[in-house]
C-alpha positions as CSV (number, residue, x, y, z in Angstrom):
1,X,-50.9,105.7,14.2
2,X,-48.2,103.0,13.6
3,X,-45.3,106.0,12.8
4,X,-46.3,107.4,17.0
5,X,-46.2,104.3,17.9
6,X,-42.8,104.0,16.2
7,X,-41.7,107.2,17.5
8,X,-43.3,106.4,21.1
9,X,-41.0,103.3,21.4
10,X,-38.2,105.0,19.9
11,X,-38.5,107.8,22.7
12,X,-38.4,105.2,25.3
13,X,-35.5,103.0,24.2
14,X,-33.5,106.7,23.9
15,X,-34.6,107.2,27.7
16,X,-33.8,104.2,28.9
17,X,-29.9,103.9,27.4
18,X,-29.8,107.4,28.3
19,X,-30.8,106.8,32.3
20,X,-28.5,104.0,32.0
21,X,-25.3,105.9,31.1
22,X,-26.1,108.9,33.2
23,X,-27.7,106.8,36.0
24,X,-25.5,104.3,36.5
25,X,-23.1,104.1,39.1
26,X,-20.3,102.4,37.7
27,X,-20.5,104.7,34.1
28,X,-22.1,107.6,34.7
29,X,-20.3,108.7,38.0
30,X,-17.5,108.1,39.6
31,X,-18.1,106.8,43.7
32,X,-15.6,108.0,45.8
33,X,-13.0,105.8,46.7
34,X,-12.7,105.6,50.8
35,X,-9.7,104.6,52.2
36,X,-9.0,103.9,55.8
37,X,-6.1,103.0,58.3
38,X,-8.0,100.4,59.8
39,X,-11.6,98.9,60.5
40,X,-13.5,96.1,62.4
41,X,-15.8,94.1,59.7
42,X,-18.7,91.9,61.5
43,X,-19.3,88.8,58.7
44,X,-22.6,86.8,58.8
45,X,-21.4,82.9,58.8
46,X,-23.8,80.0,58.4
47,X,-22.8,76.3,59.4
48,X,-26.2,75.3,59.0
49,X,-29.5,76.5,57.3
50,X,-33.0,75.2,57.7
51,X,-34.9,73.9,54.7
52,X,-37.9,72.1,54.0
53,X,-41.8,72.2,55.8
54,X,-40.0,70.5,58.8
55,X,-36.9,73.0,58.5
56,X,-34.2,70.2,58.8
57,X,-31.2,72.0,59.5
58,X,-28.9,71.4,56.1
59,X,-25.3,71.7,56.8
60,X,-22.7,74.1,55.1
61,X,-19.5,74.5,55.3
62,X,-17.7,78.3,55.1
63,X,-14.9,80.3,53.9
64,X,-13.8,83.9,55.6
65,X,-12.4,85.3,52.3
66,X,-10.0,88.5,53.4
67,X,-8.9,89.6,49.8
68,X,-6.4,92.6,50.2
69,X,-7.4,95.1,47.3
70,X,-4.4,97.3,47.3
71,X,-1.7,96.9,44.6
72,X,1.1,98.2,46.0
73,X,0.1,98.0,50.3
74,X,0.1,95.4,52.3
75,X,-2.5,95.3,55.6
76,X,-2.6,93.4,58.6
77,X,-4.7,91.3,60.4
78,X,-5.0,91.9,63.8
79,X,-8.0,89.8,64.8
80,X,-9.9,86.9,63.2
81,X,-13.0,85.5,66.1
82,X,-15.2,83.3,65.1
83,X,-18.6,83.3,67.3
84,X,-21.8,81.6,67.8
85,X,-25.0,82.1,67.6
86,X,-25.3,83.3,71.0
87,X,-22.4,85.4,70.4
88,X,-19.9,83.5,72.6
89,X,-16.4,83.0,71.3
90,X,-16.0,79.5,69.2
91,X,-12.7,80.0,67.9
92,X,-9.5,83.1,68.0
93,X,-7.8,81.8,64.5
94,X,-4.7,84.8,65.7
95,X,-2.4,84.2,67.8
96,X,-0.7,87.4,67.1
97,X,-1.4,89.7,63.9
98,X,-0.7,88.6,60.6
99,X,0.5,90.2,56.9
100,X,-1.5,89.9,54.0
101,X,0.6,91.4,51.0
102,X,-0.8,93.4,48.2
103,X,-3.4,91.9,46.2
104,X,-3.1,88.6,48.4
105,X,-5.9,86.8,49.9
106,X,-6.2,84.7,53.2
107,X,-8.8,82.3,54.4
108,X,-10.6,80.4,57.0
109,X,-12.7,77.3,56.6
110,X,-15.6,76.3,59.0
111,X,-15.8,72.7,57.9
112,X,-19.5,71.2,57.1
113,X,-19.5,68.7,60.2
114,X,-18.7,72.0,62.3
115,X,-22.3,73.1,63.6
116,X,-20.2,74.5,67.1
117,X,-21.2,78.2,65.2
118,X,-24.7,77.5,64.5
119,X,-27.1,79.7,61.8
120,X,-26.4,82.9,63.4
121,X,-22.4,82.5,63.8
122,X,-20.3,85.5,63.0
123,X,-16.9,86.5,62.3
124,X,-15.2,89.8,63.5
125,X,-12.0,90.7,61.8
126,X,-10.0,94.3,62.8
127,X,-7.4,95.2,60.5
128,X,-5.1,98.2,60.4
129,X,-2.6,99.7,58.0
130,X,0.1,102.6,58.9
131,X,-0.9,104.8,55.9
132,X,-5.0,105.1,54.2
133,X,-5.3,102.0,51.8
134,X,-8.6,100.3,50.5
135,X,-10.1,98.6,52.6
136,X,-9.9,95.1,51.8
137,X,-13.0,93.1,50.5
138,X,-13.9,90.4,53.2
139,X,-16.8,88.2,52.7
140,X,-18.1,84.5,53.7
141,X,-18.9,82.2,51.4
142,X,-20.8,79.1,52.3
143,X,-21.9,76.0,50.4
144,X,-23.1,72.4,50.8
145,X,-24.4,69.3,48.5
146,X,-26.5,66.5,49.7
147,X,-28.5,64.1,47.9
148,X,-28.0,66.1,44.8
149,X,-29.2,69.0,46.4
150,X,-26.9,71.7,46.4
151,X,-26.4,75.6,47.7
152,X,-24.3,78.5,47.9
153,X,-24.0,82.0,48.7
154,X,-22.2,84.9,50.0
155,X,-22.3,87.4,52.9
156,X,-20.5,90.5,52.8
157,X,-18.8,91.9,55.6
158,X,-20.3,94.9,57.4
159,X,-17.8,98.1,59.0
160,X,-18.9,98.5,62.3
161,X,-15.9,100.4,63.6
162,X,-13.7,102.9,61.6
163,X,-10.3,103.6,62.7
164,X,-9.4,107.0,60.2
C-alpha cells in the first residue's frame, strides 16, 4: 500500500512539472509578438477610493507610466487626456506630440489633493510610429498613506483602437 501510494504521488508531481513546462505560456510556447503603427490605450485612474463601513473616500495620488519597449524605435505621443468620472475632459497634458526614445519612459502625476478626476477618471493616450514597433507598455499606478495605513496598485492600459 505505502509503495502505490509512493508511486501515486510520484505520478502526480511528474504531471504537474510536466503541465507546467508544456502549459505554460512563457516556457512552453512562444506568444506571438504583435506589433503595431499606432493605438489609442483607455487607462483606469483613481484619485480616490472608498474604504471602510462608511466608505470614506481615501485619497491617492497616480502616475501614467508610458514605458516605450522597443530597443532600437522610438514612438510618439500624440495625445495624453486626462478625464473624469463623468467622462468630461480634466486635463490635455500635449500641446503638440511628443518623442519618447527607445527603451525611455515618460510620466504624468495626478497629485493626492487632486480629486478634480474622481474614482472613475481615465486617461486616453494615442500613439503612432512610422514603421510596426511594440507597443509600448502603459499603465497607472496609484498609491496613498494615511495614518499608517497605506495602498497601492496598478491598472493596465486597455487598446480600444488599432491603427495597423
Amino acid at each position: 500500500m505505502q509503495k502505490n501510494r509512493c508511486r501515486s504521488n510520484l505520478t502526480f508531481i511528474l504531471a504537474l512539472i510536466l503541465s507546467t513546462v508544456f502549459l505554460s505560456p512563457t516556457i512552453g510556447s512562444a506568444e506571438e509578438i504583435r506589433l503595431s503603427t499606432g493605438q489609442t490605450i483607455y487607462v483606469p485612474i483613481y484619485s480616490h477610493i472608498y474604504s471602510g463601513v462608511k466608505a470614506r473616500p481615501f485619497d491617492l495620488a497616480a502616475t501614467l507610466s508610458i514605458r516605450n519597449t522597443n530597443l532600437k524605435s522610438s514612438i510618439e505621443l500624440i495625445s495624453v487626456k486626462y478625464f473624469d468620472s463623468e467622462g468630461k475632459l480634466v486635463k490635455d497634458y500635449l500641446e503638440k506630440p511628443i518623442v519618447i526614445d527607445a527603451i525611455a519612459t515618460t510620466r504624468y502625476i495626478i497629485t493626492e489633493d487632486d480629486r478634480a478626476g474622481g474614482s472613475g477618471a481615465n486617461f486616453i493616450v494615442i500613439w503612432k510610429s512610422e514603421q510596426p514597433v511594440n507597443p509600448p507598455v502603459i499603465e497607472g499606478v496609484m498609491i496613498g498613506t494615511h495614518s499608517g495605513q497605506g495602498i497601492s496598485f496598478v491598472s493596465r492600459g486597455q487598446v480600444i483602437k488599432e491603427d495597423r
